[in-house]
Backbone as CSV, one residue per row, in Angstrom:
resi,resn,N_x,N_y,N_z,CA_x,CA_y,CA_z,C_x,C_y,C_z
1,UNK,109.291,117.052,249.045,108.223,118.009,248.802,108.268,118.462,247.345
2,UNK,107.224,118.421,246.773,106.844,118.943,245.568,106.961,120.263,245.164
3,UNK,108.184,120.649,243.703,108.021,122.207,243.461,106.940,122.730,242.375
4,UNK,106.431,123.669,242.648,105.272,123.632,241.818,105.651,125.174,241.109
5,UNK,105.851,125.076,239.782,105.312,126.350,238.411,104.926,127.912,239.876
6,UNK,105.911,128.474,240.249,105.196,129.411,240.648,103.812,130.156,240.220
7,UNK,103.535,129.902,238.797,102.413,130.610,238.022,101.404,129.813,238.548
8,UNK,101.774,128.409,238.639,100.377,127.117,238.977,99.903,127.581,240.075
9,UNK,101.096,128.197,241.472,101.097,127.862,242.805,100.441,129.320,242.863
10,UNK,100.457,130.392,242.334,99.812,131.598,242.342,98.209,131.371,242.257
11,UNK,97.988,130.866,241.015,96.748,130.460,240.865,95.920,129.516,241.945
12,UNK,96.463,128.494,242.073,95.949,127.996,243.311,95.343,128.667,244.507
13,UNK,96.482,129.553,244.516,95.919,130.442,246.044,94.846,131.326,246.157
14,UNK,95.094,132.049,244.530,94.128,132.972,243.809,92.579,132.560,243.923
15,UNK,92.348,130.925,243.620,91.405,130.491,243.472,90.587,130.163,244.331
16,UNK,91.342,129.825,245.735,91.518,129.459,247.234,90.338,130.475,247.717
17,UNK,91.292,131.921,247.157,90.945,132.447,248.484,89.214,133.365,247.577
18,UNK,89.381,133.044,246.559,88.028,133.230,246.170,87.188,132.575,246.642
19,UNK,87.022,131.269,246.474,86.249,130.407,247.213,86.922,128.953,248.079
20,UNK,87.464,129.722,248.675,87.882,128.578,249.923,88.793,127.352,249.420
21,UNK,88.580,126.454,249.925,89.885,125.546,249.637,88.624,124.043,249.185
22,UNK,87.392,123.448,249.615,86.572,122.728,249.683,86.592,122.141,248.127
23,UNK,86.766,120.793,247.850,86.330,120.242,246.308,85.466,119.142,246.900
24,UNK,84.386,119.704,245.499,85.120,119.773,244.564,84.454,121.200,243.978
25,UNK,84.254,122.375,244.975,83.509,123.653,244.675,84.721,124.314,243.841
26,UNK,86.239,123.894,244.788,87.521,124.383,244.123,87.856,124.291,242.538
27,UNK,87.042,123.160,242.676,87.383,122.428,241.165,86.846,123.285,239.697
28,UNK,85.634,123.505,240.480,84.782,124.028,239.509,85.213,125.377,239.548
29,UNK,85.686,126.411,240.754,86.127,127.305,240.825,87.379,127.941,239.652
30,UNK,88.292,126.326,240.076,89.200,126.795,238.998,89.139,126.977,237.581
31,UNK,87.942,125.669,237.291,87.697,126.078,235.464,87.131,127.319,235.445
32,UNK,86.160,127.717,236.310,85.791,129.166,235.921,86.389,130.433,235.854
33,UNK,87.739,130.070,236.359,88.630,131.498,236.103,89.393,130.977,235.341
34,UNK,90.282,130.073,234.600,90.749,129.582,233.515,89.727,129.976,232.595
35,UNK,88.878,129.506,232.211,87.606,129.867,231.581,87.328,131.458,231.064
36,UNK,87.616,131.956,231.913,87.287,133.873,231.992,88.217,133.924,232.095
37,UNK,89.451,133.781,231.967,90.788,133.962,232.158,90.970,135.209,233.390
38,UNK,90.638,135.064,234.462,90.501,136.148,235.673,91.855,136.332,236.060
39,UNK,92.911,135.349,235.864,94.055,135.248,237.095,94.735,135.422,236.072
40,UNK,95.708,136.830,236.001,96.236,136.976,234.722,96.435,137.059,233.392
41,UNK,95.242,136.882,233.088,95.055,136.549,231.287,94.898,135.267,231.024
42,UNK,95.501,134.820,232.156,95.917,132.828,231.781,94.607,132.063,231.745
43,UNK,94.819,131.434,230.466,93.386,130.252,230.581,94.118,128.892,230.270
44,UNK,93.378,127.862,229.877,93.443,126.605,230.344,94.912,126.128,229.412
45,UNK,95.092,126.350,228.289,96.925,126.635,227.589,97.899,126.994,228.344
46,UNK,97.486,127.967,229.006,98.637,128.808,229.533,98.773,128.042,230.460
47,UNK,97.653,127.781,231.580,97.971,126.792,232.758,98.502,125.891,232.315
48,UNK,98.365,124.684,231.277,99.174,123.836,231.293,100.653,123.511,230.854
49,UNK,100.637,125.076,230.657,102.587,124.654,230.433,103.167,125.309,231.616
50,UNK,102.035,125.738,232.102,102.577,126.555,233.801,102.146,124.998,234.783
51,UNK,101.999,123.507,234.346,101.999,122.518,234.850,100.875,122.332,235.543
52,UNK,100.243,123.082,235.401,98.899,123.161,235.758,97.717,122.915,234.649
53,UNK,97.160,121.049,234.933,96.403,120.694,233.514,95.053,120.521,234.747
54,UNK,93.725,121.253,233.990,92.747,121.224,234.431,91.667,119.769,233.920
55,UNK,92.311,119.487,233.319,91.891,118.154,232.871,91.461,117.056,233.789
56,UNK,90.603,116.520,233.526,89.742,115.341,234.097,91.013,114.100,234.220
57,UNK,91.519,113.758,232.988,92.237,112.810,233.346,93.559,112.975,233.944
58,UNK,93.771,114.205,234.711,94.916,114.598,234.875,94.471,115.437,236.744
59,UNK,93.127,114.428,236.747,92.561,115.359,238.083,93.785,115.099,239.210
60,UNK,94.052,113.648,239.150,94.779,113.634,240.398,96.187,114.116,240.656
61,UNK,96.599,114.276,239.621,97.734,115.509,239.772,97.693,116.952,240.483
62,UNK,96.284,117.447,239.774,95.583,118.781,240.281,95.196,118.353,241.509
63,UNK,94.534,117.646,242.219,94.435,117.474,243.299,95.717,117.283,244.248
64,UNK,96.650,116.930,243.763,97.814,116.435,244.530,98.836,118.167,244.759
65,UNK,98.553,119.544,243.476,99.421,120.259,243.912,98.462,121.676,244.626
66,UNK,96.921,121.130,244.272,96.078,121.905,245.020,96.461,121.648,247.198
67,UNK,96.384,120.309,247.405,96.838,120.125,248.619,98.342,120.399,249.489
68,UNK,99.065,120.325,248.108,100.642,120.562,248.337,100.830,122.605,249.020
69,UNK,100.086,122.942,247.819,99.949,124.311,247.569,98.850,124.805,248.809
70,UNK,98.042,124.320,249.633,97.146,124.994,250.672,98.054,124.569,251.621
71,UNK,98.599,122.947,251.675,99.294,123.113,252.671,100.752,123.608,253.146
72,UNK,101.659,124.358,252.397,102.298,125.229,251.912,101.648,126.786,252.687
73,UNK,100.809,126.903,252.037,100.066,128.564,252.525,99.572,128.268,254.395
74,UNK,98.614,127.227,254.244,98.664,127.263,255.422,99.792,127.568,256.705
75,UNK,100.854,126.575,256.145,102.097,126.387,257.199,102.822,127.958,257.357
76,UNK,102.446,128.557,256.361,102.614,130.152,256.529,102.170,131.073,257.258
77,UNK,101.348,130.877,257.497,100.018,131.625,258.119,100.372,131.772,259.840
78,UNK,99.897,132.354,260.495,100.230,132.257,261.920,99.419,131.561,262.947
C-alpha cells in the first residue's frame, strides 16, 4: 500500500468532500482550489513537493493516490 505526503492525502479528502469523489469533476475540482489556494494557502508548488503534481503528464499518478486516498477514507467510515 501506498504512503502518501499527509499534506497530499489532506487535500484529497478536502477536495472529495467538496465535490464528491467522480473524475474527472474531481480533477477540475482540484485545480480550482490549488488555483485559489483554498486548502491551506497551498497552490500548485506547494502541492508538488507535498507529492502531489497536478500536472497533465503526471495525471496518472494523481489518479493513482486520489483512489489510494478515497479508498483509505472509505475503509474508515462505518
Amino acid at each position: 500500500m501506498e504512503t502518501l505526503n499527509p499534506v497530499a492525502r489532506d487535500f484529497i479528502i478536502f477536495c472529495v468532500h467538496r465535490c464528491h469523489k467522480e473524475w474527472p469533476a474531481l480533477y477540475d475540482e482540484m485545480c480550482w482550489v490549488a488555483g485559489h489556494r483554498l486548502f491551506r494557502g497551498l497552490g500548485y508548488a506547494e502541492l508538488r513537493k507535498a507529492g502531489l503534481s497536478l500536472s497533465l503528464t503526471n495525471i496518472e499518478d494523481t489518479i493513482r493516490m486520489v483512489d489510494t486516498t478515497t479508498a483509505q477514507v472509505e475503509g474508515l467510515q462505518p
